[in-house]
MIDODO-371307 format. One record per residue: residue in one letter; x, y, z of N, C-alpha, C, O, CB in turn. Coordinates in steps of 0.05 Angstrom, whole numbers, plus 5000, padded with zeros to 4 digits. Last residue first. Glycine has a CB too. Layout:
<atoms>
aXYZXYZXYZXYZXYZ;...
</atoms>
This chain:
<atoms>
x567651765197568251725235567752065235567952195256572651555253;x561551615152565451675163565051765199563251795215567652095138;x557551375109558251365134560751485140562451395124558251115141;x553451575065555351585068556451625094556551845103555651695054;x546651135041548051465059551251345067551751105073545651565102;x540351035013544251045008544451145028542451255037546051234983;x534750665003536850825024539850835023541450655031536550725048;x529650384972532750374964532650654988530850814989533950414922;x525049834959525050164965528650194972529949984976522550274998;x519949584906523149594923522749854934521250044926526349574904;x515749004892516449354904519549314911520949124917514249484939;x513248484845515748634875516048904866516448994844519748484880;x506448444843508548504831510948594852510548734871507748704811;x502748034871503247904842506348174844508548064846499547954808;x501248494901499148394889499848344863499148434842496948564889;x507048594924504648694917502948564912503148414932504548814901;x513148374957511448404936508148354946507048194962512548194912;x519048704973517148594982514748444954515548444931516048825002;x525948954996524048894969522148664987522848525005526048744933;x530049405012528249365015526049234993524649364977528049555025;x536049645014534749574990532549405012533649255028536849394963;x541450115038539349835039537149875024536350105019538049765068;x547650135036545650205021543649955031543949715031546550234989;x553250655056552450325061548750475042547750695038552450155113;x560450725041556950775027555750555034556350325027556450794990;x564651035082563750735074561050825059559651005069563150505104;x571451225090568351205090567251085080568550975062567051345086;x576851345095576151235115573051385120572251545137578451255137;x577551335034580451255047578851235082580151075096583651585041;x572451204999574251365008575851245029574951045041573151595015;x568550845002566951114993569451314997569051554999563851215015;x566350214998568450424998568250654994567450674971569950384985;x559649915012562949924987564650215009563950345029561750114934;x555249485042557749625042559149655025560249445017559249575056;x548949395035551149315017552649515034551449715042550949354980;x543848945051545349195060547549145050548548925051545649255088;x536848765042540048695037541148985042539949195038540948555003;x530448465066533148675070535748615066537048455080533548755096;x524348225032528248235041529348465046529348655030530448165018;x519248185074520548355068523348235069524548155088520048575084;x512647875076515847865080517248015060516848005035516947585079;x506648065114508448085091510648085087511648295093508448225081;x502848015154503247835128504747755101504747595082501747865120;x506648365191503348145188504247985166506247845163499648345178;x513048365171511148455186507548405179506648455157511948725187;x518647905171516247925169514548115185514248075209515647705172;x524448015135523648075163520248055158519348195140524948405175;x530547725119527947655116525947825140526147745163527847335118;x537247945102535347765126532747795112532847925091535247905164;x543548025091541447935079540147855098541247695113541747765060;x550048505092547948255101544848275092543848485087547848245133;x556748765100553848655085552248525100553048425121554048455062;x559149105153559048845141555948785119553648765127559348635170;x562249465202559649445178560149225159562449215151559349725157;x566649535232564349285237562349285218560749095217562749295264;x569149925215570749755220568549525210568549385190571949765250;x566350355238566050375207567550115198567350065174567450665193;x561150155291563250275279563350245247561550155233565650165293;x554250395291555650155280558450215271558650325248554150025257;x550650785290551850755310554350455305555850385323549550735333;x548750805237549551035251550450995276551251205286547551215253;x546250245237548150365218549850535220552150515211547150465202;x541550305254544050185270546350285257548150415268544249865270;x539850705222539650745250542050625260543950735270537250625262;x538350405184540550565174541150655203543550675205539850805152;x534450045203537049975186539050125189541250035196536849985159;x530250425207531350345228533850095228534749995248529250275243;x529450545147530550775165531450605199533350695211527551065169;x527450035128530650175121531250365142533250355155531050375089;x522349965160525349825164527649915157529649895171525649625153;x519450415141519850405175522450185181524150215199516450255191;x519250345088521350505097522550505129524750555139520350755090;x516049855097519249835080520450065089522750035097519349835044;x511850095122512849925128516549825117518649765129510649775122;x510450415068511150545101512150415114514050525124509250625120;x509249975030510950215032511250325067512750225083509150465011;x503949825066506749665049507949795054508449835078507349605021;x501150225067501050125081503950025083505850115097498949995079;x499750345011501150485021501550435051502450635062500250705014;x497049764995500449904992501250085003503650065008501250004970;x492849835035494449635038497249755026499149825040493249365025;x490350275005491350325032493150135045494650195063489250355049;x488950104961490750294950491550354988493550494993489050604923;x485549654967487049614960489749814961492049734962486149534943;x481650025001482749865007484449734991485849635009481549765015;x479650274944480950414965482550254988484750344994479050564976;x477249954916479750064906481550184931483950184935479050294883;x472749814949474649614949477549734933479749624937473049344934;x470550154946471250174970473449964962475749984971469150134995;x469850254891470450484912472150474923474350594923469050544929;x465649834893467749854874469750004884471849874886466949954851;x460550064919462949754925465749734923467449664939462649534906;x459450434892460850624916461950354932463450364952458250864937;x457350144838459050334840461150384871463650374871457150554833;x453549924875455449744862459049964855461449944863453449614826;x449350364882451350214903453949944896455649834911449050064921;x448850554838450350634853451850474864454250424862449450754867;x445750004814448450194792449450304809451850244808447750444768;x441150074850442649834848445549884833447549774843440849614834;x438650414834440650464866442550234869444550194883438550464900;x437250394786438450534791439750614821441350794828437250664779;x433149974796436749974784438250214783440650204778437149894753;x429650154830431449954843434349984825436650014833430049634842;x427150574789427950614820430250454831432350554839425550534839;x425250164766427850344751429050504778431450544784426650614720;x421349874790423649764780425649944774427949864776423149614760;x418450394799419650184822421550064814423650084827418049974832;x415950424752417350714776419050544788421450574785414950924804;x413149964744415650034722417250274740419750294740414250174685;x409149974779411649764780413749824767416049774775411149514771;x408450644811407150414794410350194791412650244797405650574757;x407450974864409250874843407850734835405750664847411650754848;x402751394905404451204898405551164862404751284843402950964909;x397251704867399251684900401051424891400451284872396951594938;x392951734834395951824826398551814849400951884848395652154817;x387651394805390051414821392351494827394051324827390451304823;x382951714772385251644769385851554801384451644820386951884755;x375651674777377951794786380651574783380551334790377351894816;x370451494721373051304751375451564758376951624739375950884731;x364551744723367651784720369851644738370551674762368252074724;x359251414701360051544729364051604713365251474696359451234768;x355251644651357751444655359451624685360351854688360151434619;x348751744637351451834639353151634654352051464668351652104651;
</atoms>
């Protein structure tokens, strides 16, 4: 009679192993992908907050700025890495009020953002 070889059944075999690997390898590429969307999508909204944090402290002065002294103007304001135009328009809004408007534009990844603030000034 023929002794019987007992199987081995503990452990993986190479083919377990390899599909093992790609398949953590597919995640983790996946939850890369993720992260890196996500950081992108936190930088703009980053952006953004930043553009408004300037119009609103625009309009600030704005609010204390007789109605006499408002005057257009154009500047450049850099925060970390990113330059921001600020233009401020004055028109006429009436016999003694003013529409002042700031426009906030920057750019994205390749594309310019804007962000826009009206408000109607009087004494």
């Amino acid at each position: 009679m023929m002794a019987r070889v007992a199987k081995n059944t503990d452990g993986f075999t190479l083919i377990e192993f390899l599909m093992a690997l790609l398949i953590i390898s597919v995640g983790l590429l996946g939850l890369l992908e993720t992260l890196g969307v996500s950081m992108k999508q936190n930088l703009s909204n980053k952006m953004r907050t930043d553009a408004i944090s300037i119009a609103d402290q625009h309009m600030a002065v704005v609010r204390v700025t007789p109605i006499a002294a408002l005057t257009d103007s154009d500047e450049t304001k850099k925060l970390g890495f990113v330059n921001y135009s600020v233009v401020r328009e004055v028109e006429n809004a009436g016999t003694s009020s003013r529409s002042v408007s700031v426009r906030i534009k920057w750019r994205d990844r390749g594309l310019e953002k804007q962000y826009s603030l009206t408000s109607i000034v009087s004494p």
